[in-house]
C-alpha positions as CSV (number, residue, x, y, z in Angstrom):
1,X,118.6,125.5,109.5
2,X,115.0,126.1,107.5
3,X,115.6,128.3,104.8
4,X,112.0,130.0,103.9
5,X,111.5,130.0,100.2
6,X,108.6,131.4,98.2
7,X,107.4,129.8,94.6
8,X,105.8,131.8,92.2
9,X,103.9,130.3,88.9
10,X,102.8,131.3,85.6
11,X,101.8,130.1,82.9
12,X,104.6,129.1,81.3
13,X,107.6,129.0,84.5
14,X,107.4,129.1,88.0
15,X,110.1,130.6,90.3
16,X,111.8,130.0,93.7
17,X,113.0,133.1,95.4
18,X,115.1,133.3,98.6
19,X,113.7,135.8,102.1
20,X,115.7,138.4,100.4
21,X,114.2,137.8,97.2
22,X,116.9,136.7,95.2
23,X,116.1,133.8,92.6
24,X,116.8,130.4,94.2
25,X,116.1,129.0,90.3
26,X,113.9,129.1,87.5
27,X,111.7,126.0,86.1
28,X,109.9,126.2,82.7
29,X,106.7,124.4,81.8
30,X,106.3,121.9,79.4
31,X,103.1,119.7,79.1
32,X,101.8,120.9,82.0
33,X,105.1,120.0,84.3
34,X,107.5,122.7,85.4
35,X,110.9,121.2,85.3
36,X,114.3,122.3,86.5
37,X,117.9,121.7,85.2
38,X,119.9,121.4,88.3
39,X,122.6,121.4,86.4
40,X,122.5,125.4,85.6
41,X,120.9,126.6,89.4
42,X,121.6,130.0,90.6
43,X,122.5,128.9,93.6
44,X,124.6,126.5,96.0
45,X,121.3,124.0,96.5
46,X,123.1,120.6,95.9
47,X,121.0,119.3,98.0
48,X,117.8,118.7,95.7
49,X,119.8,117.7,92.8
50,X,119.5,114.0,92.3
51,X,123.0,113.8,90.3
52,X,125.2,111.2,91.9
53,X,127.0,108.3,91.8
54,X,125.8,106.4,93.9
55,X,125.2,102.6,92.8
56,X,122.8,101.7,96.0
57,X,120.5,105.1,96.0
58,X,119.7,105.0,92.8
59,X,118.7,101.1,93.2
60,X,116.1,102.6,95.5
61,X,114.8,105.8,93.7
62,X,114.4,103.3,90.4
63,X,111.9,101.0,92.5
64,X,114.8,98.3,93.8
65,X,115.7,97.7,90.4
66,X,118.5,94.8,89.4
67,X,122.1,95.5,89.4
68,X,122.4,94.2,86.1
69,X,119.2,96.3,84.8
70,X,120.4,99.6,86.0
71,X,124.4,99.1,84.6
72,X,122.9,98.4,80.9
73,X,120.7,102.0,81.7
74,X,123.9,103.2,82.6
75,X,125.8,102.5,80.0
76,X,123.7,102.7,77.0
77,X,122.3,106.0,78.0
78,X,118.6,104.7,78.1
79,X,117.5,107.2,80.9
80,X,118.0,110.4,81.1
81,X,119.8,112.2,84.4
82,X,121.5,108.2,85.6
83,X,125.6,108.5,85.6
84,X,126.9,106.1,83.8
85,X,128.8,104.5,86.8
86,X,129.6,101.1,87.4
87,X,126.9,99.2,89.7
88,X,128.3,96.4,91.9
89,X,126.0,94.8,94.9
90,X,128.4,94.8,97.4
91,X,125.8,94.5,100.2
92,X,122.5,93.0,100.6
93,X,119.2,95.3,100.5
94,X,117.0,94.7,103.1
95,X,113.7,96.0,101.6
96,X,114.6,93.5,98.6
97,X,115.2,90.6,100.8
98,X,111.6,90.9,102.7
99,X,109.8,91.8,99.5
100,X,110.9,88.1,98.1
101,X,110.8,86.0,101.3
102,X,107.7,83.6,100.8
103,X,106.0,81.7,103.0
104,X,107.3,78.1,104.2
105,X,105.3,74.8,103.0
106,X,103.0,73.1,105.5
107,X,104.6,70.1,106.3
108,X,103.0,66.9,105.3
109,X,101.0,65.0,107.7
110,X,102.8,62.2,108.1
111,X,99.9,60.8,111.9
112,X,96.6,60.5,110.7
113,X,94.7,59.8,113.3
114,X,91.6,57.7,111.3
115,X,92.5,53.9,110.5
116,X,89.9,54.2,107.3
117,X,87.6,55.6,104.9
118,X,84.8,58.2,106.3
119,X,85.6,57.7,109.8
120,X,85.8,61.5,110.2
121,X,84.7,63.8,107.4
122,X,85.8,67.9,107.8
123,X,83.6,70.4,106.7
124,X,83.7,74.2,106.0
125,X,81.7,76.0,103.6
126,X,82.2,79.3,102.3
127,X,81.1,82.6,100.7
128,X,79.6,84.5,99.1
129,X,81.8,85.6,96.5
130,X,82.0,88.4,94.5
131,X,81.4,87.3,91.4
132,X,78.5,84.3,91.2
133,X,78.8,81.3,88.9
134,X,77.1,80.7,85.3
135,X,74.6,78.6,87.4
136,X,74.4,82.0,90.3
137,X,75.7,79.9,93.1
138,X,78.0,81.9,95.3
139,X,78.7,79.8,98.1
140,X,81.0,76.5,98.3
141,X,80.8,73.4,100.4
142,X,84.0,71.5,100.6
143,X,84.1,68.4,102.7
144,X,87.8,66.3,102.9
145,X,88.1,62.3,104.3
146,X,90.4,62.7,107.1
147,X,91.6,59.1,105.9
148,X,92.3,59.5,101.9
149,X,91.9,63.4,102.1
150,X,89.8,63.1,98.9
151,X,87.5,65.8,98.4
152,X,84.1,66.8,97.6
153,X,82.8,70.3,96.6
154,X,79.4,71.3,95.9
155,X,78.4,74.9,94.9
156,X,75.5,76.4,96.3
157,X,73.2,79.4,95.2
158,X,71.8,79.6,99.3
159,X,74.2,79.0,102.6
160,X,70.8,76.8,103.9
161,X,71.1,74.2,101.3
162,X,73.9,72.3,103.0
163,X,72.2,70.2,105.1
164,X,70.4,68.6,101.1
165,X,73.5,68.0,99.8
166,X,74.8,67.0,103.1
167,X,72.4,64.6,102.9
168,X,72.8,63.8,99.1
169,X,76.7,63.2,99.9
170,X,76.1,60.6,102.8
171,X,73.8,58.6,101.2
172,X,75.8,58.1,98.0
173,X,78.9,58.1,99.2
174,X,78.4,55.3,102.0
175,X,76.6,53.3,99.3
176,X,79.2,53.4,97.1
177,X,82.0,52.7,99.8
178,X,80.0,50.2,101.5
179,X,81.6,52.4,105.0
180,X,79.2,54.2,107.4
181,X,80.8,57.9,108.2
182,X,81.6,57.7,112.0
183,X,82.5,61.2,113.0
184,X,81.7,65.1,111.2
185,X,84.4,68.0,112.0
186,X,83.3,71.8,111.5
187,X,84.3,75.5,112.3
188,X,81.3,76.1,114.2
189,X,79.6,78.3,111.2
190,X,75.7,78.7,111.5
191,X,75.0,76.6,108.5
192,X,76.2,73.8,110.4
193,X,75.1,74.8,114.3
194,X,71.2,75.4,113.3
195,X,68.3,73.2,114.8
196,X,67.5,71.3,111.2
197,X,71.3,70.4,110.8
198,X,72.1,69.2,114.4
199,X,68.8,67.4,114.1
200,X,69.8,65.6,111.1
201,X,72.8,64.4,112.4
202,X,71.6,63.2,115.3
203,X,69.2,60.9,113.4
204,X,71.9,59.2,111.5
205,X,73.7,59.0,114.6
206,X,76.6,60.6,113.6
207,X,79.7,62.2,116.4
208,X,80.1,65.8,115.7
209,X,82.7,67.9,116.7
210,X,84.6,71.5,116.0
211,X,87.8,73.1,115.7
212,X,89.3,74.6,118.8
């Protein structure tokens, strides 16, 4: 059953009065809040008051608060309006229990499928970010041996100046390992699929390939 109510406010209490106009209850205002005390109502509205014992509803209406946290409340009286009744978790709350699951580990590679150093290199680069470097780069270019899974990041100021440190990286890097890189792995992403890239590694005669 809807019971129609009108609220009338002033400027210091507002009232709640019944279809027949009989006061439902009075609030007063302090600090620019009107508050009630449910406690002295006119009438039988036991249904707004938020006075109960009950351990599990206020664990919600306090945010999911500990067991522990809201028995020391309790007892010592540190919030106004909480009964001082005895909290036990005797169930399990499942608002709690998603809010704290986490997300399983990748498990380690154990088959890699290379048999050495800079047989296939990965590459992804990304940005740019919101906030740019002391040096105003904004994009990154990360690039992992599939063998050793070392890595290598550069930091760029442009997305188009891959393919200079692209080249930078292979000819230092095979120097100093004394190892051609066989094969290149990327995500497709138009810093890597443009005519000057796929030009350039064709003419070191390097395999490229992409991520399904």
């Amino acid at each position: 059953m809807i019971k129609v109510l009108e609220l009338f406010f002033d400027s210091s209490f507002c009232k709640v009065l019944d279809k027949n106009d009989s006061c439902v209850f009075i609030g007063n205002r302090d600090n620019n809040v009107y508050t009630i005390d449910m406690n002295n109502v006119i009438s039988n509205i036991s249904c707004l008051s938020a006075i109960n014992e009950d351990s599990w509803l206020w664990h919600k209406r306090l945010g999911h608060a500990s067991f522990d946290h809201l028995s020391r409340i309790g007892s010592k009286g540190v919030v106004k309006g909480i009964p001082n009744v005895k909290f036990i978790k005797d169930m399990i709350c499942d608002a709690c229990q998603f809010g704290k699951q986490i997300k399983s580990s990748f498990k380690t590679l154990k088959d890699v499928v290379t048999t050495r150093p800079l047989e296939l290199i990965h590459m992804d680069l990304f940005g740019p970010t919101k906030t740019k470097s002391l040096s105003d780069n904004c994009y990154a270019y990360v690039l992992v041996d599939d063998f050793s899974r070392f890595t290598w990041t550069f930091f760029l100021k442009h997305k188009d100046e891959a393919i200079s440190h692209f080249n930078a990286f292979c000819k230092r890097v095979q120097r100093e390992k004394d190892l051609s890189i066989v094969r290149i792995r990327s995500d497709r992403g138009g810093e890597f699929m443009n005519h000057h890239f796929i030009t350039f590694v064709k003419n070191m005669a390097l395999d490229m390939s992409y991520l399904a």
